[in-house]
Every structure is written in structure tokens, then in C-alpha cells.
C-alpha positions in Angstrom: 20.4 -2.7 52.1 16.7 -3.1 50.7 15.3 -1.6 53.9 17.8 1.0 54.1 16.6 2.2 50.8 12.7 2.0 51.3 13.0 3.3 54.7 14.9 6.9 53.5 13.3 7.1 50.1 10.5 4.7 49.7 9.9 1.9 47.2 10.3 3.0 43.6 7.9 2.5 41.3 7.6 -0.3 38.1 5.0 -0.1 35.6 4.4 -4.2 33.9 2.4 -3.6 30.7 3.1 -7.2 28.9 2.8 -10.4 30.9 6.7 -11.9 31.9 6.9 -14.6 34.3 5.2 -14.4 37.7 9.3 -15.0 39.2 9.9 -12.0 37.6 7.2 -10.0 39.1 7.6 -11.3 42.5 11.4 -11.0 42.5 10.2 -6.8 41.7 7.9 -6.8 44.3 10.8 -7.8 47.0 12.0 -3.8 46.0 9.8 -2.2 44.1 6.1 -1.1 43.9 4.7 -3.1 40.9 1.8 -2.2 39.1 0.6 -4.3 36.5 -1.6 -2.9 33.7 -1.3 -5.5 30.6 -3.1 -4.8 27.2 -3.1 -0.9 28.5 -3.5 1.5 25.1 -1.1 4.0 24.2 -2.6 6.8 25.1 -3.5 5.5 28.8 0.7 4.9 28.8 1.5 8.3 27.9 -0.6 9.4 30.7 0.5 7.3 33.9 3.9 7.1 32.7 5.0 9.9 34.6 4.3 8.2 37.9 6.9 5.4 37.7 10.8 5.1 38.0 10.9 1.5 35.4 8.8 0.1 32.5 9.0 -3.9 31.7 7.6 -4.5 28.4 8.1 -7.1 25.9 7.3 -7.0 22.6 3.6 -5.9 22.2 4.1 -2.7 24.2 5.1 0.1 21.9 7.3 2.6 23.9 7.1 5.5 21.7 9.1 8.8 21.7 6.2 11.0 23.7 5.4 8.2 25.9 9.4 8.8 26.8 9.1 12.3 27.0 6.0 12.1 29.4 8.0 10.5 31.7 10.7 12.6 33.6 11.0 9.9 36.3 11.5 7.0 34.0 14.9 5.9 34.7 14.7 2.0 32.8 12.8 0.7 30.1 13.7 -3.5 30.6 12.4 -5.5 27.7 11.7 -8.9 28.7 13.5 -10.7 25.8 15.4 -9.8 23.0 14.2 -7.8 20.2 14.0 -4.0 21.4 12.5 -2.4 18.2 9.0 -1.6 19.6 11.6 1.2 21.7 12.6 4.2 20.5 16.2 4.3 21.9 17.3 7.6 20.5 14.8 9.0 22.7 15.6 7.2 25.5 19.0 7.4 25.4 18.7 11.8 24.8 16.7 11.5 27.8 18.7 9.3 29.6 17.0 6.2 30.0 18.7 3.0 30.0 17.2 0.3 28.1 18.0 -3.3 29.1 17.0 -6.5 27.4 17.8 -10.2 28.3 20.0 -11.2 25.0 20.6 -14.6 26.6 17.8 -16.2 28.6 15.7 -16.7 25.5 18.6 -18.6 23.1 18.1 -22.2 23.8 14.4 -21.4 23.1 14.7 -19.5 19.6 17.0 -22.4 18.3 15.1 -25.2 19.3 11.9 -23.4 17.9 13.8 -22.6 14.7 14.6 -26.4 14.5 11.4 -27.9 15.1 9.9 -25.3 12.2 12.8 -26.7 9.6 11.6 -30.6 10.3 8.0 -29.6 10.6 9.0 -27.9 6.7 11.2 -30.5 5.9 8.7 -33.2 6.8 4.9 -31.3 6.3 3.8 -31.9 9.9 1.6 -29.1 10.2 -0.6 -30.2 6.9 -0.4 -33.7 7.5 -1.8 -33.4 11.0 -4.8 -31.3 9.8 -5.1 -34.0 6.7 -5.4 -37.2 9.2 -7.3 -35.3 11.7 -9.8 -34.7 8.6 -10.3 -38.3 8.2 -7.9 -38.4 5.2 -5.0 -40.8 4.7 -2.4 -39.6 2.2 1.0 -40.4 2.4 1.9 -40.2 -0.7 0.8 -36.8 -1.2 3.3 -35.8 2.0 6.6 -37.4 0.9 9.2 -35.4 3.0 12.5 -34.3 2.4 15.8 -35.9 4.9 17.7 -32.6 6.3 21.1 -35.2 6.6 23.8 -34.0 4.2 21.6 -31.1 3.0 22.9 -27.3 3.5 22.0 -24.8 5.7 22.2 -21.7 5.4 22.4 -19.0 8.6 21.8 -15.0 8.3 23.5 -13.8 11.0 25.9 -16.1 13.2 25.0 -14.4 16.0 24.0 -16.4 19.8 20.6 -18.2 18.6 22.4 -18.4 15.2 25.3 -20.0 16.8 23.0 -22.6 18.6 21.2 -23.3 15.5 24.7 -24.1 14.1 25.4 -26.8 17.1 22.2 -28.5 16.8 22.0 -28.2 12.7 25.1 -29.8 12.9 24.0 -32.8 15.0 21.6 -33.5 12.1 24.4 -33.7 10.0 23.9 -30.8 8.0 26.3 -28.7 6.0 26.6 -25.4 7.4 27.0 -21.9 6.1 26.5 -18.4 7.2 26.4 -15.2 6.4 27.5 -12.3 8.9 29.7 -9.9 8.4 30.6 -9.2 11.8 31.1 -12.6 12.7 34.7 -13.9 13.0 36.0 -17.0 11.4 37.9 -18.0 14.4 34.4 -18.5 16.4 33.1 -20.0 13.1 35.7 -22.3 12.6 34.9 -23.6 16.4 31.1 -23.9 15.4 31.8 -25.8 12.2 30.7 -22.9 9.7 32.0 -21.9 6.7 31.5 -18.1 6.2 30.5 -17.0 2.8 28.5 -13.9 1.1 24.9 -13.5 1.4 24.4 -14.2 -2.4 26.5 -17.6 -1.8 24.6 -18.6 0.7 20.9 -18.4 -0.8 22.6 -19.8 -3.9 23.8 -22.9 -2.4 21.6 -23.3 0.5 18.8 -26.0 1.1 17.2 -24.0 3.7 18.1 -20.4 4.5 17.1 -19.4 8.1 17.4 -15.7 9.3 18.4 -14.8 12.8 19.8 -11.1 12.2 18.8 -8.3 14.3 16.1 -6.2 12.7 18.0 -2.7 11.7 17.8 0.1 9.1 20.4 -1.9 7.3 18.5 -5.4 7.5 14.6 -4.7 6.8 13.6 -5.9 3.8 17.4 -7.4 3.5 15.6 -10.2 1.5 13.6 -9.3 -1.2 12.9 -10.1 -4.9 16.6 -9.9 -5.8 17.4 -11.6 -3.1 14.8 -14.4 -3.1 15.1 -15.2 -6.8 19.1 -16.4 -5.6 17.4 -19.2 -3.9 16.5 -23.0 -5.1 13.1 -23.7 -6.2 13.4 -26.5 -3.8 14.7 -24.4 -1.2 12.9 -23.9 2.3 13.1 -20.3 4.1 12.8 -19.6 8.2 12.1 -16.6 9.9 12.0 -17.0 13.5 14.2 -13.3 14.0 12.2 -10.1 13.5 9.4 -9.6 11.0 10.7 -6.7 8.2 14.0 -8.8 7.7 12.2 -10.3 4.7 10.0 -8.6 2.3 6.5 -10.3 2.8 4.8 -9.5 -0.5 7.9 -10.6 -2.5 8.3 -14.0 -0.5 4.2 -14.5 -1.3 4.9 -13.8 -4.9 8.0 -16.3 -4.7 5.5 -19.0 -2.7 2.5 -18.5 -5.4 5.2 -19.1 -8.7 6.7 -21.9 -7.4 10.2 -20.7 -6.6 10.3 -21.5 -3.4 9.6 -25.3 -1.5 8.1 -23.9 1.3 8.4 -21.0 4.2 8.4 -21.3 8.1 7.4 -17.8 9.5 7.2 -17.4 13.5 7.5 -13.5 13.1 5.9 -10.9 10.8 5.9 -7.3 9.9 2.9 -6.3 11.9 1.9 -8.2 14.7 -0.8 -9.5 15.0 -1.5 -9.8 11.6 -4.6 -7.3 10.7 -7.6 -9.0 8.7 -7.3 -6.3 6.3 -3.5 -6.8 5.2 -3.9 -9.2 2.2 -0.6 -9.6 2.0 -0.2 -11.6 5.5 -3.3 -13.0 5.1 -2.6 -14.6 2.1 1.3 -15.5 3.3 -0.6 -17.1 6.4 -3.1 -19.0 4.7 -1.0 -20.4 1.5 -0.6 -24.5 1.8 3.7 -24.4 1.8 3.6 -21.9 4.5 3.5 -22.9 8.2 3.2 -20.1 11.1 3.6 -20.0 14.0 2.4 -16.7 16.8 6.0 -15.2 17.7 6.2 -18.4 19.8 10.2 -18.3 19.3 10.9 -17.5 23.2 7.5 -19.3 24.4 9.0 -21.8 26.7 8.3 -22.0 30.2 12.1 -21.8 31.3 13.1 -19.3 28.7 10.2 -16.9 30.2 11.2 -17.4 33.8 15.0 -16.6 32.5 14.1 -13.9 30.8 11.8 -11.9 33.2 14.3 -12.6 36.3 16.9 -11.3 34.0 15.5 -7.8 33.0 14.0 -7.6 36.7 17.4 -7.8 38.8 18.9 -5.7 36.3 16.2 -3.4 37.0 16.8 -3.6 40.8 20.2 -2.9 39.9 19.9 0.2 38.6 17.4 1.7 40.2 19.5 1.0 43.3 22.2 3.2 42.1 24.2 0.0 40.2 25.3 -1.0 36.2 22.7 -2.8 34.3 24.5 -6.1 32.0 23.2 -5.7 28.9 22.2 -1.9 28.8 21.5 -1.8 24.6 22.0 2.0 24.7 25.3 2.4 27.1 28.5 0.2 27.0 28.8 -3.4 27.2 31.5 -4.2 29.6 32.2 -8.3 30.0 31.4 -9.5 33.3 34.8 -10.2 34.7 35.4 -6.5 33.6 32.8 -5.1 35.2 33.9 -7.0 38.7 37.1 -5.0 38.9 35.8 -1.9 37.5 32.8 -1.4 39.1 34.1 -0.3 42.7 36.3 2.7 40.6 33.2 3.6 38.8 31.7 5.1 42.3 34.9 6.4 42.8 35.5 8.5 39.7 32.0 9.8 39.8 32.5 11.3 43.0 36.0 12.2 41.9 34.4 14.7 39.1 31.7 15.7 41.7 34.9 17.1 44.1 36.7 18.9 41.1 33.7 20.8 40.5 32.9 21.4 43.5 36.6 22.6 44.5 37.1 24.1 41.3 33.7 25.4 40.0 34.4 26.8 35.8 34.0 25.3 32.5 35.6 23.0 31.7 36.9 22.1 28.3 39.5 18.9 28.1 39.9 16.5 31.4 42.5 13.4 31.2 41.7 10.3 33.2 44.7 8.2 33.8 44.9 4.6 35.0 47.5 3.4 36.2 48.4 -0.3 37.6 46.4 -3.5 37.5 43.1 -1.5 36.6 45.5 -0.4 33.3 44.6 -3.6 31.6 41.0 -3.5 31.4 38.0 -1.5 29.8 37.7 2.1 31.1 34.3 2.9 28.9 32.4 2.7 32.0 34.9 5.2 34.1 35.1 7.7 31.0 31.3 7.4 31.5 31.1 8.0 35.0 33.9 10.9 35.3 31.5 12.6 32.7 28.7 12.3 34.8 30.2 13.4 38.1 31.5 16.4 36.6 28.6 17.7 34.4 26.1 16.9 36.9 26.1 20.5 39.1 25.5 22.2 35.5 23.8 20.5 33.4 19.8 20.1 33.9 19.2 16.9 32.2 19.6 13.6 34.4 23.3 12.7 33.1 23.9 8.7 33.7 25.5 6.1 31.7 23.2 6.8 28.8 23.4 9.6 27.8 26.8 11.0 29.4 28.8 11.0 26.5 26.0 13.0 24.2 25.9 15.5 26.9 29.7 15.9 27.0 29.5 16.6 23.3 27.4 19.2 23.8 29.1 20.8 26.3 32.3 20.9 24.4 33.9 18.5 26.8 36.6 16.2 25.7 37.8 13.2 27.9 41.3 11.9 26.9 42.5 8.3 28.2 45.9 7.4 29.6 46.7 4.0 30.8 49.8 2.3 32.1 50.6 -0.8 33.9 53.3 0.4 36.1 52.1 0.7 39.5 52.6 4.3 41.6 52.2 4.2 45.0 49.2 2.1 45.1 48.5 -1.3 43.1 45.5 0.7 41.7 45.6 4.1 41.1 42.8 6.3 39.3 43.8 10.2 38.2 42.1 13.1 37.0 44.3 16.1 35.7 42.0 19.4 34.3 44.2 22.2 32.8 42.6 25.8 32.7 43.6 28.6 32.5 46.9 28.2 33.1 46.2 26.1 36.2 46.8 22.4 36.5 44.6 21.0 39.1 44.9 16.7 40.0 43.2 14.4 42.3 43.6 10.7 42.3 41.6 8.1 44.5 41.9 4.6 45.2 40.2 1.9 46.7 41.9 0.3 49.4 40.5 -2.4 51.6 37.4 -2.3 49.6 36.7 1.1 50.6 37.5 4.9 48.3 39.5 6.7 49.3 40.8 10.3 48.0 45.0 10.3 47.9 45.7 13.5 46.7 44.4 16.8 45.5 46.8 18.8 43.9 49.8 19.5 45.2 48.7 17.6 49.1 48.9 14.1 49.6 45.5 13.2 51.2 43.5 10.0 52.6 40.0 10.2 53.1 36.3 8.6 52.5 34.4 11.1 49.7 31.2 11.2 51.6 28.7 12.9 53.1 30.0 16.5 54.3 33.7 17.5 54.0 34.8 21.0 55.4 38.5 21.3 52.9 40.7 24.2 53.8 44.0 25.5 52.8 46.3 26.8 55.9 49.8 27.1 56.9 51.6 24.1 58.1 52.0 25.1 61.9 51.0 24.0 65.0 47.9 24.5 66.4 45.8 24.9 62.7 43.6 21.6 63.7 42.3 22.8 67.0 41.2 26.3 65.9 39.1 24.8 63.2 37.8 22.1 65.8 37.2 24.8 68.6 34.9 26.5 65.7 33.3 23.5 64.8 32.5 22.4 68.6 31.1 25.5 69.3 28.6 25.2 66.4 27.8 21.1 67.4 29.3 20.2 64.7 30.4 16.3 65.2 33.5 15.8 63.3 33.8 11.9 61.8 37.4 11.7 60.1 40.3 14.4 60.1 43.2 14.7 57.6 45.9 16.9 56.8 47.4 16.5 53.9 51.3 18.2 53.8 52.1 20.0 50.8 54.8 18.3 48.7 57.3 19.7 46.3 59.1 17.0 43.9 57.3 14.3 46.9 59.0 16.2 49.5 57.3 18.1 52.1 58.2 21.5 53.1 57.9 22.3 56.8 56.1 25.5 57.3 54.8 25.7 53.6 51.3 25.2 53.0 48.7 21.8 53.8 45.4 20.7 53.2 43.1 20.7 56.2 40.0 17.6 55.3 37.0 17.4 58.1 34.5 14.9 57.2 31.4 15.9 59.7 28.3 14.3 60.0 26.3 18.0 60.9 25.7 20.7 58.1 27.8 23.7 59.5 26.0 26.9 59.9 27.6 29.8 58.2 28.7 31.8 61.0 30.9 28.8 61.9 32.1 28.9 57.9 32.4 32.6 58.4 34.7 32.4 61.8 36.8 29.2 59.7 37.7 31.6 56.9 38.4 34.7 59.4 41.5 32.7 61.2 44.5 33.9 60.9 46.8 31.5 58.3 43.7 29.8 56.8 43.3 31.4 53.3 41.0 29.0 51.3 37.7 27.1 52.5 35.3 25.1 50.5 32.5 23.2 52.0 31.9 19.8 49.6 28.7 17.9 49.5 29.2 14.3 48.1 
């Protein structure tokens, strides 16, 4: 399939800016045309941008709104960890580029990291390193403090948060945490009590922060907060710098209210020479740091950049990216029965307005069977984009679909039931306008679509490629004027299918059918002309899917 694609459209083209794991890049290369420019400047971004189909950043590349906007080619942005704040996903998403991360490959690495800075805290293995290497012995001066029995406290229960959990447990620790969009049911299976953020730097021995960095969580620990905690409490930050207000925690670290503080992460990375305030937080004796070495292992890296690269692959190959941070996440063994319908229902609303070219105001998508019992974001998604792709300018995909249906006063309603029709699997679109009710419904049978009815005719046929649909009079003789037409014009026809009329799922002999020619030759329109001159036909439209 790989050659197929470069041989018809060439290689697409990937822009590397940060360094990821040479797997990564050579797994890219198998598909894509790689460039890698790492430590390149903003402004030389914004300027080559516009060249390349995919950007793979992680965290030192900042992919600013007018970088975004330079780049109408740009179809994914993959971020080769976790953290995705140095992207500006409002203006990716209005310009409808998907932004993927790898939220997994990077877990074991964070927690272990976050671990090895509590007993390096707990213990002062940074200073007394520095203090023996200095020809000084002075163990007194280093008497440590045993993390068994003592409490710790989690911000944000989360995956790394979770594995900090297992492993702080295996220490024996007490463990809290504080997430309000955890459930207790997962907690319970981790060991956690859940309590409030005030309870948890109240009682905690060592507070350590592995929330997402939002509008709603920078600075979520400042002065106020800080002043809940022990003076002989220990704080960890191997999340996002901006979670915790840096000035106040230097304040906390200089009175004495605080034991100590393990930072991996920092508001501005790196640290300038001229901020005082991370200067001083870097250099102050109960503070250890570390460089944003939280995913810095060798396997976490290779994870990571395979990760984000065969989701890029993915996509640019027409597919749905995993872990898309600005489209829906479906669970993986949703996504393995939905993802053959989602081809389907695109070219579904493709057909509609092609057959039925208007605007277009409320569209139901029904469900029925099997398919009933699972997540239909990603079909809502692609029914939009199928049918708002002939009039709408901007690239519509699973991004930004449902913006662009918003402001195109389209409404998608959702019916579902588990009662099979005809079919174990049934997908239906029904458009009402004025006054008309117009239906088609595909399938997918022996892995391949296929279109079972359009209106009123029961149908079967592959939406691809060319397809000649005409209405005619249910009589002998209808095919092989069409065909004559066609034959004359070296037309090759591929598939043939009439489709009866039906009336209450009878047919009427005589009444009306639906003539379907798949060809694989573009019909000249003399030949289109002739078709709709023919006595008994009275409705021809020439679909390109």
C-alpha cells in the first residue's frame, strides 16, 4: 500500500525540529520525506512551514499560532511525549490540524524519575555526593528521613500519578490524592484514598504534582496553598512548570516552611540567567533539580517517538490517529469496529450532496444492530465531513468537523438501536428539506461498503470511483440503452445495479428503479447528454467519490 501511495502522489513531507529517537525517524523515513532541522528559530519555522504535510516536535519547539497559519499543508502536529502546551491547539484545531501526543510511552519513565527525586529528597543524595566528592565527610550533617509509613500526597491521579501510587505503595507509604476527575472505584484498586486539595497538603509528608498544566491548574499552588503544608514537608514537581508558583515556593524554601523541593520542570525552560527567581530556586541548598529529565530514558524515547510517528503515518495515509488531543478519543477496541463505517459514512455524506446538492440544516444518523452499542463520535464526525466538504473551503477532518458544522448551522442528531434490520450492521442517514425526505444506508459486508439503499430503491454497490445513477422506468430493455451509450463513448463499465423501487418493501412492476453504473472512464458529455435524452429515463446524476 506504501508504494501505491508514493507512486500516485509522492512521499509527503515531515518537518523534525526536536531530536526523538532515531527508531522514530527511520520508521518516517519508510513513508515519508523527513527533513530534520533541530534548534531551528521561530522565525526560520514560520517560513519553511508551508512546505510540509507533519511537524514532530517535543517540548522545546514552540508551535505558535502564525507558524500554524503559515502552513496550509500542515495536516499533524505529533508531539513526541506528553505535555502539548508549547502548541497552540485552538489554532490548530480552527485550522484543522490534528495534534497527537504519546500519553503512554513516557509513564513508567516519569514515575520512576518522580521516585528516585523523593529518596534523593528524602535521603540528600545530591548534596551529600557534592560534599564527599569535596573531600568532606559529614554524616551527621545529612541525617535522612525513612519514606516507610510516611504520607504521600498525589495532585492528579492521573496515568504517571497512578504509577507513582503502585510503586509509593511498595515503599509502604500511605497514599492520598487529590483529583477531581478521578473515580474512587480506580482509586480504591490503586490503594488511594481521595481527599480535597487542602487535605492533602495538610496531611501530606511529601506532596508530588502530576496534573496536566491548564488555565485552571497554573499557579494551582501558591502562597495559600503552600502555607497548608508541614514545615517538614518535601514538594515534587516532575509535571509541567506553572503548576506551582515559583516565587512563592522560594519564599516558602528561604523561611523555613518547607523541608525541601524536588523540581524536574520549571516555568521557562531553560531557566534564563536573568530570572532571579529560578536562579535563586535552582541554587538554594534544600532544592534539587533536575533538566526536564522526567521522560529521559532510553526506552521511554524509543516508545515515545515510534508512537507519534506511526500515528503520523496513519493519518497522513488517510487513517485515525489514537490519541488525537484536539478530536475524540475512541478506546481501541472501539475504534476496531468503527473504523471500517467511518469510510463509509464519509462517503455516505459525499453521495447525499452530490445526489442532492442544497443546504442543509438537520441530518439524523441512525445505527442500528451490533454497531448500536458502541461510540458513534467518530461517525458524527466523519458524516460532517463528507457532507460539508463540496462547500465549505476550509480542509474539514476530524478536527475541526464539528466547529465547522456550527458554523454552518448544521445539526447532527443520533439514533441508535440494537435490533438488527436486514443486515447485522446497518448505518442510515435521513435529511428532511423542504418537504422532502431523502435516505441512504450502507453497510459493510464481507469487509467491503457497500450502498443498500437510496431512497425509496433498494441498492448494492461499492461507493467508488465514478458512478453514472439514473432514475428510469422499470421495463425491459432500460440497461442496454444506457450501455449502447456508454460503449459508444469507450466507456468501460465495472459494476451494474438496478435497484427496484419499493413501496411498504414491495416492489411495483412497472413503477420506477434506480439505474447504478460504476465505470472506470470519465464519460464525455455528449454521452451524458444522449443518457438523459432516452425515452423513460428522467433523472441523471454523474457522482465522483
Amino acid at each position: 500500500m506504501e508504494e501505491t501511495i508514493v507512486e500516485r502522489m509522492g512521499k509527503p513531507r515531515v518537518l523534525i525540529t526536536d531530536p526523538i529517537a532515531p527508531e522514530g525517524v527511520a520508521y518516517l523515513r519508510r513513508f515519508t520525506d523527513v527533513d530534520e532541522r533541530l534548534g531551528i528559530t521561530p522565525a526560520e519555522l514560520e517560513a519553511i512551514i508551508g512546505d510540509y504535510e507533519a511537524l514532530v516536535v517535543r517540548s522545546e519547539t514552540r508551535v505558535t499560532a502564525p507558524v500554524i497559519r503559515a502552513a496550509p499543508r500542515l495536516k499533524i502536529i505529533g508531539r513526541a511525549g506528553i505535555g502539548v502546551d508549547n502548541i497552540d491547539i485552538e489554532t490548530a484545531t480552527r485550522q484543522g490540524v490534528i495534534v497527537v501526543n504519546s500519553p503512554t510511552g513516557n509513564i513508567v519513565a516519569a514515575a520512576e524519575h518522580t521516585i528516585a527525586m523523593m529518596l534523593a529528597l528524602a535521603r540528600h543524595i545530591p548534596a551529600a555526593n557534592c560534599s564527599l566528592k569535596a573531600g568532606r565527610w559529614e554524616r551527621s550533617r545529612f541525617m535522612g528521613m525513612e519514606l516507610r509509613h510516611k504520607v504521600l500526597g498525589i495532585v492528579g491521579l492521573g496515568k504517571v500519578g497512578s504509577e507513582v501510587a503502585r510503586r509509593a505503595r511498595g515503599l509502604e507509604m500511605q497514599v492520598i490524592a487529590a483529583d477531581p476527575f478521578a473515580s474512587p472505584e480506580h482509586a480504591t484498586k490503586l490503594g488511594v484514598s481521595l481527599v480535597s486539595l487542602d487535605e492533602l497538603l495538610t496531611r501530606a509528608d511529601v506532596v508530588t504534582i502530576h496534573a496536566s498544566l491548564t488555565a485552571s491548574t497554573r499557579g494551582l499552588l501558591g502562597r495559600r496553598e503552600l502555607a497548608l503544608m508541614k514545615p517538614t514537608a518535601r514538594l515534587i514537581n516532575c509535571a509541567r512548570g506553572g503548576i506551582v508558583d515559583e516565587a512563592a515556593l522560594l519564599e516558602a524554601l528561604e523561611q523555613g516552611r518547607l523541608a525541601g523541593a524536588a523540581l524536574d520542570v520549571f516555568s521557562q525552560e531553560p531557566p534564563a540567567h536573568d530570572n532571579e527567581t529560578l536562579q535563586r530556586l535552582i541554587a538554594a541548598d534544600r532544592v534539587i533539580v533536575t533538566p526536564h529529565l522526567g521522560a529521559s530514558t532510553e526506552e521511554a524515547q524509543v516508545t515515545v517517538a515510534l508512537d507519534v510517528a506511526e500515528q503520523i503515518v496513519t493519518v497522513l495515509q488517510g487513517g485515525v490517529a489514537r490519541t488525537a488531543v484536539n478530536a475524540p478519543i475512541i478506546l481501541p477496541e472501539t475504534l476496531k469496529v468503527i473504523q471500517p463505517y467511518v469510510s463509509l459514512v464519509e462517503k455516505m455524506g459525499r453521495l447525499y450532496t452530490q445526489l442532492h446538492p442544497g443546504p442543509l440544516r438537520r441530518v439524523e444518523l441512525m445505527c442500528s444492530g451490533e454497531l448500536a452499542e458502541y461510540d458513534h463520535r467518530l461517525l458524527k464526525v466523519a458524516l460532517i465531513k463528507g457532507l460539508l466538504e463540496s462547500v465549505s473551503e476550509a480542509r474539514v477532518n476530524v478536527v475541526n468537523a464539528q466547529l465547522l458544522a456550527k458554523q454552518w448551522g448544521l445539526e447532527i442528531t443520533e439514533r441508535s438501536t440494537t435490533a438488527p434490520e436486514q443486515y447485522a450492521n446497518l448505518v442510515t442517514i435521513r435529511v428532511v428539506t423542504d418537504g422532502e425526505e431523502h435516505v441512504l444506508a450502507g453497510t459493510i459486508m464481507w469487509g467491503e461498503e457497500r450502498i443498500v439503499r437510496i431512497d425509496q430503491y433498494a441498492t448494492d454497490f461499492d461507493p467508488q470511483g465514478r458512478i453514472l445513477i439514473c432514475r428510469n422506468v422499470d421495463r425491459p430493455g432500460m440497461i442496454g440503452k444506457v450501455g449502447t451509450i456508454l460503449g459508444n463513448a469507450n466507456v468501460n463499465i465495472r459494476h451494474m445495479d438496478v435497484g427496484p423501487a419499493r413501496v411498504n418493501g414491495e416492489r411495483r412492476p412497472g413503477g420506477e428503479a434506480l439505474m447504478i453504473l460504476s465505470v472506470d472512464d470519465e464519460v464525455p458529455q455528449w454521452a451524458l447528454d444522449q443518457i438523459r435524452a432516452t425515452p423513460n429515463i428522467f433523472g441523471l446524476t454523474m457522482v465522483q467519490l
